[in-house]
LONUKE-790852 format. One record per residue (C-alpha): residue in three letters; residue number from 1; x, y, z. Coordinates in nm, 4 decimals, decimal comma. Layout:
<recs>
 res   n       c1       c2       c3
 ALA NUM        X        Y        Z
...
</recs>
This chain:
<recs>
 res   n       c1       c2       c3
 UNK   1   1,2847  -3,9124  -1,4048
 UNK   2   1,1669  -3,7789  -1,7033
 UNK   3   0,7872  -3,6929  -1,7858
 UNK   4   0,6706  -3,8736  -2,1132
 UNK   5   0,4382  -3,5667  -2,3095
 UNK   6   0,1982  -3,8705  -2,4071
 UNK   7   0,1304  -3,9078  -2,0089
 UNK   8   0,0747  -3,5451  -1,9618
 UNK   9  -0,3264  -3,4706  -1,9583
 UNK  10  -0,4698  -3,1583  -1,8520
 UNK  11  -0,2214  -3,0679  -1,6219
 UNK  12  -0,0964  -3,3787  -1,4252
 UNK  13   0,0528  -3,7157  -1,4875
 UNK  14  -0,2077  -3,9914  -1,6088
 UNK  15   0,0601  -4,2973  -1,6698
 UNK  16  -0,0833  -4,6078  -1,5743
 UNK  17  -0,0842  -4,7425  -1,2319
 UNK  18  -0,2488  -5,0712  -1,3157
 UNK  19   0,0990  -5,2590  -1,2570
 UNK  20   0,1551  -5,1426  -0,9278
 UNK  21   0,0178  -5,3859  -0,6972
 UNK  22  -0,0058  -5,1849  -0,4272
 UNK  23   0,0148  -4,8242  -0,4541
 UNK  24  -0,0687  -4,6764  -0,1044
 UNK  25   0,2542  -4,9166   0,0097
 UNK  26   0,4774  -4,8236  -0,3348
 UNK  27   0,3533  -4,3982  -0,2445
 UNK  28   0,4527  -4,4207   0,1050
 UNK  29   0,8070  -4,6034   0,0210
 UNK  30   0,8839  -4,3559  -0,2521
 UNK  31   0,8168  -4,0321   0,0068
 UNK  32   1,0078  -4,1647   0,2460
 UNK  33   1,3044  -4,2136  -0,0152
 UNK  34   1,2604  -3,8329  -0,0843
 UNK  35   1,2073  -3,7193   0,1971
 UNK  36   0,8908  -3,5761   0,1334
 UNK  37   0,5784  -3,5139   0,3300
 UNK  38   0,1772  -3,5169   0,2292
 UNK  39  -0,0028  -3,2486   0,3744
 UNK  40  -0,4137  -3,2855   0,3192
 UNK  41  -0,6902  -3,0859   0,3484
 UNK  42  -0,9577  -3,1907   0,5770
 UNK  43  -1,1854  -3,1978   0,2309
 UNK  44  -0,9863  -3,4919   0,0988
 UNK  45  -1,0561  -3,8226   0,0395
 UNK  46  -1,0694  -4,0914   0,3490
 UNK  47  -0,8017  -4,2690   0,1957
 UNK  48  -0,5755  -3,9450   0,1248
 UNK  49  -0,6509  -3,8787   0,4335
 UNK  50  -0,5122  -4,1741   0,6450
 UNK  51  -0,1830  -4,1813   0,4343
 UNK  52  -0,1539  -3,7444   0,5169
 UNK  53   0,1781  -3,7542   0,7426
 UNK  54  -0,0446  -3,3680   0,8050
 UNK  55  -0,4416  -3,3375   0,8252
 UNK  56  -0,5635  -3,0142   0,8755
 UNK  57  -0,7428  -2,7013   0,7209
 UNK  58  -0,5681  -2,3954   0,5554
 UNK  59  -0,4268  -2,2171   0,8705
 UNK  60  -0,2770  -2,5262   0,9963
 UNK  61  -0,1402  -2,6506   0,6585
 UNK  62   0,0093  -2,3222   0,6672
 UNK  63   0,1601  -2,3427   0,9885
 UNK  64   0,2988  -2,6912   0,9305
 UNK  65   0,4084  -2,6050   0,6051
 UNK  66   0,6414  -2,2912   0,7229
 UNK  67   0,8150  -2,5230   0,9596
 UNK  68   0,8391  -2,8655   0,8144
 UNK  69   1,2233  -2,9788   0,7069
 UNK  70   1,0959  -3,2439   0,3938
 UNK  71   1,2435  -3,1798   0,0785
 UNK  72   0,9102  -3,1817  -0,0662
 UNK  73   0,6172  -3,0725   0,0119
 UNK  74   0,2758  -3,2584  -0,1500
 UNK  75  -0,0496  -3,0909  -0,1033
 UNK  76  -0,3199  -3,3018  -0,1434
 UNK  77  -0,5294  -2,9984  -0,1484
 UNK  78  -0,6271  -2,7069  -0,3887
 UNK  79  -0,3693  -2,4786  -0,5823
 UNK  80  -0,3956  -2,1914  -0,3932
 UNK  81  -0,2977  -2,4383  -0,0869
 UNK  82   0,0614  -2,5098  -0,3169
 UNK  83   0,0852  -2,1111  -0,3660
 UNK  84   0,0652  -2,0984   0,0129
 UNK  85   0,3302  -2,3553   0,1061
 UNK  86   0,5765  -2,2551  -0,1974
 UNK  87   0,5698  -1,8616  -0,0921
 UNK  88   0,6617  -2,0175   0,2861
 UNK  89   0,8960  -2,2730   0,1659
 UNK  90   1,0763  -2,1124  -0,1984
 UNK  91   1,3358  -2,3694  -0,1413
 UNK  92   1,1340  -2,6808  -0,1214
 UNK  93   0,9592  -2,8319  -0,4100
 UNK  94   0,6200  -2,7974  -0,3787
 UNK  95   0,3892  -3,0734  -0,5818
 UNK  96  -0,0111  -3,0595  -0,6596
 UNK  97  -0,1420  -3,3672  -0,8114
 UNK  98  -0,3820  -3,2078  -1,0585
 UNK  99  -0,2948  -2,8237  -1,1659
 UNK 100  -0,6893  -2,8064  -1,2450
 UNK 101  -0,7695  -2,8399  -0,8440
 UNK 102  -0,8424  -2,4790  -0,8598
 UNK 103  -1,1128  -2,2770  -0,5916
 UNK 104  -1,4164  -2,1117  -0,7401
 UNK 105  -1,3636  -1,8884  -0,4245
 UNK 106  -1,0001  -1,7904  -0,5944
 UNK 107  -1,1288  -1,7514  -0,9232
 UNK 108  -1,4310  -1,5221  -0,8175
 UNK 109  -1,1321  -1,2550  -0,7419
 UNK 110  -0,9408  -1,1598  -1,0611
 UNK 111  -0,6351  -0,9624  -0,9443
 UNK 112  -0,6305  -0,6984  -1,1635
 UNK 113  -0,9799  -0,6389  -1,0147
 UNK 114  -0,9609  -0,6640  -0,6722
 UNK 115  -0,6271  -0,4246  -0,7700
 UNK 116  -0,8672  -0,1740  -0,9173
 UNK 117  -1,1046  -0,2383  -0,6521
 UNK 118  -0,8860  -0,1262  -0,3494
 UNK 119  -0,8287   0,1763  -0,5540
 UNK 120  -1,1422   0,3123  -0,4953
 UNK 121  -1,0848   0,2690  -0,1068
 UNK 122  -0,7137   0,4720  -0,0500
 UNK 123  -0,7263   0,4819   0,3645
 UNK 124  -0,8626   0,1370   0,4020
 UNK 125  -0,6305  -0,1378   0,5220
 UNK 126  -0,6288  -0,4944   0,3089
 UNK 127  -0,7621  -0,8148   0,4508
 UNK 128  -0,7804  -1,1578   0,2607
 UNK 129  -0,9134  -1,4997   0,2490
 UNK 130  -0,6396  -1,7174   0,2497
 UNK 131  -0,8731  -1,8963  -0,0793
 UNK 132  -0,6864  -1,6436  -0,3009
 UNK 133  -0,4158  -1,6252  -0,5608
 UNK 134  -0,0200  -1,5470  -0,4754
 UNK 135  -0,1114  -1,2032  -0,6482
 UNK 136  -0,3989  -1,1396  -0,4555
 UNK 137  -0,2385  -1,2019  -0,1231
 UNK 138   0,0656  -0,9755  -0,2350
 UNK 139  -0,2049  -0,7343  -0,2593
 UNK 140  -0,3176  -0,7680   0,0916
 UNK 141  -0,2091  -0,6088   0,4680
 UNK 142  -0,2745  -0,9635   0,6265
 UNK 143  -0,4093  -1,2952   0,5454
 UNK 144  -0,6934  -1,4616   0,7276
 UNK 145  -0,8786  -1,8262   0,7629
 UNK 146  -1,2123  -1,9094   0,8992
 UNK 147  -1,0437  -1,9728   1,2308
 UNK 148  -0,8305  -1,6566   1,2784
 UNK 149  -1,0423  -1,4410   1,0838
 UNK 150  -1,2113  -1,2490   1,3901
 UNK 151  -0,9391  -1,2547   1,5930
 UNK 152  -0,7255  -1,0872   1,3489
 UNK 153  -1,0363  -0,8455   1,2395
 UNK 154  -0,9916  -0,7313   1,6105
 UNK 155  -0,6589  -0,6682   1,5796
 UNK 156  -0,7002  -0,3810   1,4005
 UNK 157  -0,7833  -0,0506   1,5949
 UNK 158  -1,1613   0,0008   1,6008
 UNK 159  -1,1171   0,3283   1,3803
 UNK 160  -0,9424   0,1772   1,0779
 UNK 161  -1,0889   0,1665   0,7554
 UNK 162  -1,0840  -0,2131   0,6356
 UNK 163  -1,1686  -0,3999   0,3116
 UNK 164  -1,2540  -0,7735   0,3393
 UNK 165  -1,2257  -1,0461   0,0165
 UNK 166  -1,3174  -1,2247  -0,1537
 UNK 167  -1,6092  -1,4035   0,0553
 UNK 168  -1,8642  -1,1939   0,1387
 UNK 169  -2,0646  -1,4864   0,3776
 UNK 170  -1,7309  -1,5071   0,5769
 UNK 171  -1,6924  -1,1113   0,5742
 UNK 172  -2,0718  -1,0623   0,6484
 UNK 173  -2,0389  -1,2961   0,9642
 UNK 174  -1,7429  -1,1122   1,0751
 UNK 175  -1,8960  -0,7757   1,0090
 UNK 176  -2,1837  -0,8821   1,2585
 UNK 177  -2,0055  -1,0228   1,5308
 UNK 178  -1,7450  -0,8061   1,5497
 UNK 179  -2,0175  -0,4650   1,4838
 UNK 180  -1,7249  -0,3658   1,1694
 UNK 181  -1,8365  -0,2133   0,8707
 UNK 182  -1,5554  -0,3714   0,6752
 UNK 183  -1,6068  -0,3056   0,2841
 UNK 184  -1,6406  -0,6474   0,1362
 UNK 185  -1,5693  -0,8016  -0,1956
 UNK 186  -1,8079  -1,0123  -0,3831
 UNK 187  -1,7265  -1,3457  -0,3864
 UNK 188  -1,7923  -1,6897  -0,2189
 UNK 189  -1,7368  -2,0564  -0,2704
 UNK 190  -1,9849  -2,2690  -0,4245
 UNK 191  -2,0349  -2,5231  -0,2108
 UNK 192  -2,1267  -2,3398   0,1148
 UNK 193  -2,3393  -2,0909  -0,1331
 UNK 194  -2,4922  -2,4520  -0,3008
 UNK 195  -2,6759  -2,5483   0,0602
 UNK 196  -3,0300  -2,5882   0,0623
 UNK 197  -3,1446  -2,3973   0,3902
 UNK 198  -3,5498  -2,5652   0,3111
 UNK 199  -3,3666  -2,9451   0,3203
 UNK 200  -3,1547  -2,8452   0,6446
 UNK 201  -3,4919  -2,7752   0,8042
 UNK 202  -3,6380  -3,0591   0,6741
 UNK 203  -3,3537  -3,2928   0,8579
 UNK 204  -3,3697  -3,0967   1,1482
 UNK 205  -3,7161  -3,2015   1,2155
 UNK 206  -3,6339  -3,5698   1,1282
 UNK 207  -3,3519  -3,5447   1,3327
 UNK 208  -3,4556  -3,2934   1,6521
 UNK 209  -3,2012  -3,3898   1,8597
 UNK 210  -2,9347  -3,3556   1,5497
 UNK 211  -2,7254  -3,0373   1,6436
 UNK 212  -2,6430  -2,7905   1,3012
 UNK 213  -2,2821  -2,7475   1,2324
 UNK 214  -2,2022  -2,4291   0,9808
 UNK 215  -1,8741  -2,3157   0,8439
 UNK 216  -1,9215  -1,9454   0,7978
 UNK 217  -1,8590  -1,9422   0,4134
 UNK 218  -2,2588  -2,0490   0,4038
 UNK 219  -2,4709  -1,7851   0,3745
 UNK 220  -2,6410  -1,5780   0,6709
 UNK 221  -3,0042  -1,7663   0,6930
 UNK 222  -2,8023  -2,0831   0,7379
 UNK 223  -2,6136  -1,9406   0,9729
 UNK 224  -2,8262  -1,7830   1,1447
 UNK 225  -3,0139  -2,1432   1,2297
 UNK 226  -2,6558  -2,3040   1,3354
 UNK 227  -2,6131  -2,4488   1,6627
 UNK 228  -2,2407  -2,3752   1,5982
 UNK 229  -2,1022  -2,1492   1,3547
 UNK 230  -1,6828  -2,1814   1,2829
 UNK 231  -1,4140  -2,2761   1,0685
 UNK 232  -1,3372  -2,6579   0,9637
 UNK 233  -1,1162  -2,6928   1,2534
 UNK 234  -1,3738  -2,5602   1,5265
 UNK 235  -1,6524  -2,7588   1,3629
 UNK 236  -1,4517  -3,1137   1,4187
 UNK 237  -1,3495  -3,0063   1,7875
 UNK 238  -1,6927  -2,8645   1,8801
 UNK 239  -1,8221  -3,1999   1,7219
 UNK 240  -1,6327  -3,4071   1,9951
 UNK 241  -1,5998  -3,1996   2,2729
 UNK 242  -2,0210  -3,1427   2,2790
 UNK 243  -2,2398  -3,3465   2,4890
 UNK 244  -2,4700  -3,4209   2,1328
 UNK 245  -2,4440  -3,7181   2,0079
 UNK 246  -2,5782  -3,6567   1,6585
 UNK 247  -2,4889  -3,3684   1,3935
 UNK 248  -2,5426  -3,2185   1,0425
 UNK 249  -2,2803  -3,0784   0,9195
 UNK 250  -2,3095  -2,7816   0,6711
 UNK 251  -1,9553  -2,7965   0,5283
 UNK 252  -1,7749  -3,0113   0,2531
 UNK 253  -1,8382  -3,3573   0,3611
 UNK 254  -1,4768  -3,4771   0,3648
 UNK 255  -1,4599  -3,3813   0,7089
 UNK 256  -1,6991  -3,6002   0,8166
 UNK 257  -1,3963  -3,8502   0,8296
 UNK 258  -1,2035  -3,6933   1,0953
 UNK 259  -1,5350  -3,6537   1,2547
 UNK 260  -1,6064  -4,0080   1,2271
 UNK 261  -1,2185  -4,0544   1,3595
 UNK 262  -1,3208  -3,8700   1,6617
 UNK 263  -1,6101  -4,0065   1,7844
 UNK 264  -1,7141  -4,3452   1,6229
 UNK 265  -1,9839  -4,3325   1,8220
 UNK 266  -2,1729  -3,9881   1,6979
 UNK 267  -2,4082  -3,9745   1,4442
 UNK 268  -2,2689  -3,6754   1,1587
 UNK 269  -2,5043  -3,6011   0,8733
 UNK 270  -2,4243  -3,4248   0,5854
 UNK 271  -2,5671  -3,1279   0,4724
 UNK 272  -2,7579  -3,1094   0,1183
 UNK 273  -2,7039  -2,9114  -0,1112
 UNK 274  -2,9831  -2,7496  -0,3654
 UNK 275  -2,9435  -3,0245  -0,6109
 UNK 276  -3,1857  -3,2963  -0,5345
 UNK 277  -2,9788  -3,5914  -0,6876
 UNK 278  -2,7092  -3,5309  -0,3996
 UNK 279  -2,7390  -3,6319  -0,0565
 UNK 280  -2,3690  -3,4279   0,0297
 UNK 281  -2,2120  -3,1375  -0,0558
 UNK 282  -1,8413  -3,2167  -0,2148
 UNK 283  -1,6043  -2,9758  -0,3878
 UNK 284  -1,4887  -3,1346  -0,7093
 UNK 285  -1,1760  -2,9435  -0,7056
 UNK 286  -1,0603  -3,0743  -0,3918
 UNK 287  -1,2105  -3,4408  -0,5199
 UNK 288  -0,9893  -3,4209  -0,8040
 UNK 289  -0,6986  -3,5472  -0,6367
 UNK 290  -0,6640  -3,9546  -0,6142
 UNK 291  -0,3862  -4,2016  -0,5297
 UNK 292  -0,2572  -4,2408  -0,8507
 UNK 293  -0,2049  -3,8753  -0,8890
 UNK 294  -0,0207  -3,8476  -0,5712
 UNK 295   0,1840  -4,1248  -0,6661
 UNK 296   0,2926  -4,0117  -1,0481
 UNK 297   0,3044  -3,5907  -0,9081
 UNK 298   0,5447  -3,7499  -0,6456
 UNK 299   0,7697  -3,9855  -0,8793
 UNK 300   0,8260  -3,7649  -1,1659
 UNK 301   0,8183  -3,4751  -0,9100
 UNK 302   0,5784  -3,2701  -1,1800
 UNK 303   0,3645  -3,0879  -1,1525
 UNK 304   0,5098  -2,8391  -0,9598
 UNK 305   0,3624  -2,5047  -0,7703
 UNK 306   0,6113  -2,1734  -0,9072
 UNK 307   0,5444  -1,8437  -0,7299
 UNK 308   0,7296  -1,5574  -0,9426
 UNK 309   0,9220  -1,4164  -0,6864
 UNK 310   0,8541  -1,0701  -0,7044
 UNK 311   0,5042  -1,1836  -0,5677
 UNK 312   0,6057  -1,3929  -0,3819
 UNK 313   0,8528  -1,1393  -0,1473
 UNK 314   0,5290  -0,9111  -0,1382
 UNK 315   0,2906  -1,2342  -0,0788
 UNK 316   0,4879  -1,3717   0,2211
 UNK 317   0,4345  -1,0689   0,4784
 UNK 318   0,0882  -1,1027   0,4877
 UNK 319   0,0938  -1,4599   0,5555
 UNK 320   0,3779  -1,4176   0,7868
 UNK 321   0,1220  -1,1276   0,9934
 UNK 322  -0,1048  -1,3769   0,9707
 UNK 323   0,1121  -1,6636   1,1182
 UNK 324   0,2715  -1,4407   1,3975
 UNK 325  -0,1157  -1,2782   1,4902
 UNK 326  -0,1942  -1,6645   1,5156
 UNK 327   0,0882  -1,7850   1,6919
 UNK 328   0,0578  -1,5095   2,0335
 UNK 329  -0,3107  -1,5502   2,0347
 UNK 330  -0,2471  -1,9285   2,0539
 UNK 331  -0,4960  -2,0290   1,7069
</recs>
C-alpha cells in the first residue's frame, strides 16, 4: 500500500486513526495477516507493552530477534534497536514507528570519531555499548549490554589492552568491579546522567525501608548508594525475587510496568530526576512511539530500518561474539 507524501511528517506515518474504532484489535489483526511480530523495549509504554508478542531489554531483543521466523520485525524501541535486528535479520523487514526515536547515548559517539579515537590506541581491543550506530559496532571486537557487559569484560585475558564506549558510567562501573583499566569513551545517556542523587536521599529517608534499584548507566555517587546495581533485566528480577517489599527505581520508569506485572503487591518508586517539575525519569525517544504509529509503520510497512551492507557484514560479528559469549555463559 502506497504511502501518501501529505501523511509523511518527520519521519513516520501521521494518517489519521480517528476512524478506526479500535486500533489495538485492527494492529493485532493486521500482524497476524503479515506475519509479523512486535518486539518492545522494557522503556515502552504500558499499553505497547501488553500488545509486545516480545518484552525485553537490548540483549534479549537481540537474542529473540536473531531467531524469530516473522516476516517482519517491529521494534517498538529506539533506532539503534532496528539497526540491531536488521544486521541479524537482512532478510526480514525491519519497521520503527518514528525514525526520530534516536539515543542521545548513540549520538554522543560520532563514528568518524570514535574511528579516529581508536587510532590513538593501536594494541587495544574494541568493546561497545550495544546503544551505538551500525557503523560504530562495525568498528568494534564485540558488543556488550548492561547485563553481559562484565561477563564479557572478563572474557578477555587480564593482559589485553581494551577500549570501552560510548558510556563512561557503564565503563567506570565495570572498570571497578572487574579492577580493568579499560580506556573509556565519553559518553552517556541522559536520563541515567539527569538523576538527582540529593532527591534519591531525600526518598530514602521517607521511605527507609524502600530498597535503591540502579542501572549502571547512572553515575558512580548513585551507584555507589544502590542496594542493587544491574542492567534492566536484573533490576526487574532482583525486584521480585527480594524479600523487600518496596523500591525506587533509578532507571527509565517504563519498567516499572513489568515490575508492577511481577509483584502487584510491591511498592516501586520512581526515581527523580534533576528537574523539579518531574516526579519520573522518561526517555522521550523511547516515548515517541504510540499505537497509531505502530499501526500506520505496520500497514504501509514504512518506515523501514536499511543497514548498508558493507557495515552491516562487519557489524554482525561483533554482535554475533556477543550472542555466542552470552549464550555458553547462560545470560
Amino acid at each position: 500500500m502506497e504511502v501518501k507524501e501529505s501523511w509523511i511528517k518527520n519521519g513516520f506515518v501521521n494518517e489519521p486513526c480517528d476512524k478506526i474504532e479500535n486500533i489495538r484489535e485492527e494492529f493485532l489483526k493486521l500482524k497476524k495477516e503479515k506475519n509479523a511480530v512486535l518486539m518492545a523495549h522494557f522503556y515502552q509504554e504500558d499499553d505497547i507493552q501488553d500488545i509486545a508478542d516480545f518484552v525485553g531489554d537490548s540483549l534479549a531483543l537481540a537474542q529473540y530477534a536473531s531467531k524469530t521466523d516473522a516476516d517482519i520485525i517491529i521494534v517498538a524501541g529506539v533506532h539503534f534497536m532496528g539497526e540491531t535486528a536488521k544486521i541479524l535479520s537482512p532478510e526480514k523487514t525491519v519497521l520503527i514507528p518514528d525514525l526520530n526515536a534516536g539515543c542521545s547515548l548513540a549520538d554522543s559517539c560520532p563514528p568518524d570519531e570514535f574511528e579516529e579515537f581508536i587510532k590513538n590506541y593501536p594494541e587495544h581491543k574494541v568493546i561497545t555499548y550495544v546503544n551505538t550506530s551500525a557503523k560504530i559496532k562495525a568498528l568494534s571486537d564485540v558488543v556488550v549490554t548492561s547485563t553481559n557487559a562484565k561477563a564479557i569484560v572478563d572474557s578477555f585475558d587480564k593482559e589485553e589492552k581494551l577500549i570501552f564506549g560510548p558510556d563512561r558510567n557503564l565503563g567506570n562501573y565495570i572498570n571497578g568491579i572487574t579492577g580493568r583499566e579499560m580506556v573509556l569513551w565519553n559518553g552517556a545517556c541522559h536520563v541515567h546522567e539527569k538523576f538527582s542523587l540529593e532527591k534519591i536521599l531525600d526518598l530514602k529517608k521517607e521511605h527507609p525501608d524502600a530498597k535503591l534499584l540502579a542501572h549502571p548507566e547512572c553515575k558512580k555517587p548513585l551507584l555507589m548508594v544502590a542496594d542493587h546495581v544491574g542492567s534492566t533485566a536484573a533490576l526487574l528480577k532482583y525486584s521480585f525475587t527480594d524479600n523487600a517489599n518496596k523500591f525506587i527505581v533509578a532507571t527509565e520508569s517504563g519498567i516499572l510496568h513489568q515490575m508492577r506485572i511481577k509483584s502487584p503487591n510491591k511498592t516501586f518508586i520512581p526515581a527523580p530526576p534533576n528537574d523539579s517539575t518531574c516526579a519520573c525519569n522518561d526517555c522521550n525517544f523511547m516515548r515517541l512511539n504510540t499505537m497509531e504509529k505502530l499501526y500506520n509503520a505496520l500497514r504501509y510497512s514504512w518506515p523501514s530500518v536499511e543497514v548498508e551492507e558493507s557495515i552491516r557484514v562487519k557489524a554482525v560479528k561483533p554482535i554475533e561474539r556477543m550472542l555466542d559469549i552470552s549464550e555458553r555463559l547462560g545470560l
